[in-house]
C-alpha positions in Angstrom: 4.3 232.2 27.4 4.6 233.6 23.9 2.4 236.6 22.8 4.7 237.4 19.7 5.8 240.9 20.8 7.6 240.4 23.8 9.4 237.6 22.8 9.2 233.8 21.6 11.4 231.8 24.4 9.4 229.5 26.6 9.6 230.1 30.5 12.0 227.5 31.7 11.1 224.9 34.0 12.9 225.3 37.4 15.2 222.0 38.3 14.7 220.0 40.6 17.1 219.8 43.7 19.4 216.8 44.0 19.5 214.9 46.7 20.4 216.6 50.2 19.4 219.9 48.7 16.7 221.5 51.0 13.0 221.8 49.2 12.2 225.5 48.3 8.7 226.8 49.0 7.6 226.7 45.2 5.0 229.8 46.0 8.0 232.1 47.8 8.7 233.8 44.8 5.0 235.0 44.8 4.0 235.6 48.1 4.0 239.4 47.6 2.3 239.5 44.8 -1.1 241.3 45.3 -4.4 240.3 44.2 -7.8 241.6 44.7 -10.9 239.5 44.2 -13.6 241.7 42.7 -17.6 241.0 40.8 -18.3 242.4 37.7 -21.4 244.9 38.5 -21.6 243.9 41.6 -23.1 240.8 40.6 -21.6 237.7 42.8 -22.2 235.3 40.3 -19.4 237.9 38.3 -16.4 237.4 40.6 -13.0 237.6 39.3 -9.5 237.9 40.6 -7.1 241.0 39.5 -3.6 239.6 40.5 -0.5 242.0 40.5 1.6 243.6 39.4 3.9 244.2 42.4 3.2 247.8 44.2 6.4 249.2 43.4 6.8 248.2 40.2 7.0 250.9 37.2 4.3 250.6 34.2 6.8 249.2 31.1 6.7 251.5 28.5 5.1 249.3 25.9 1.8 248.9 28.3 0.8 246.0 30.4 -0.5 242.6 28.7 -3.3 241.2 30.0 -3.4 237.3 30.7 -6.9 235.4 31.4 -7.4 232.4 33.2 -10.7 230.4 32.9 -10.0 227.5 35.5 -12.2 224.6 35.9 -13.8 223.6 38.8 -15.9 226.0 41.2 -14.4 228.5 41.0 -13.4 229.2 44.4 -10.6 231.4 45.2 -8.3 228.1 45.6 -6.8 229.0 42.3 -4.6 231.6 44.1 -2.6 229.0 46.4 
């Protein structure tokens, strides 16, 4: 991502493993990463997800950003996995 302040590099793509290398669980780097789905007003039709930060992680000084997601589809909580 680039949001101008925090920097201007682009997230590198992982590599792939050669060969005999054993396949990593591509989602084990977030499996403790803590989300919460919630409704605007209470109103169902209003449901959105809050995901992370971790729950020891310290505020950065400069604030938290705030990234939003509008996927496609139904909306369904499958966006998570």
């Amino acid at each position: 991502m680039v949001d101008g302040i925090r920097g201007r590099d682009f997230a590198k793509k992982a590599e792939e493993p050669a060969g005999n290398e054993p396949q990593l669980d591509p989602l084990a780097d977030v499996a403790d990463i803590p989300s919460q789905e919630l409704r605007a007003a209470g109103d169902a039709d209003k449901r959105y997800f809050l995901i992370g930060p971790k729950k020891e992680a310290k505020p950065p000084t400069e604030g938290y950003g705030l990234v939003v997601i509008m996927p496609g589809g139904d909306g369904s909580a499958d966006i998570l996995s």
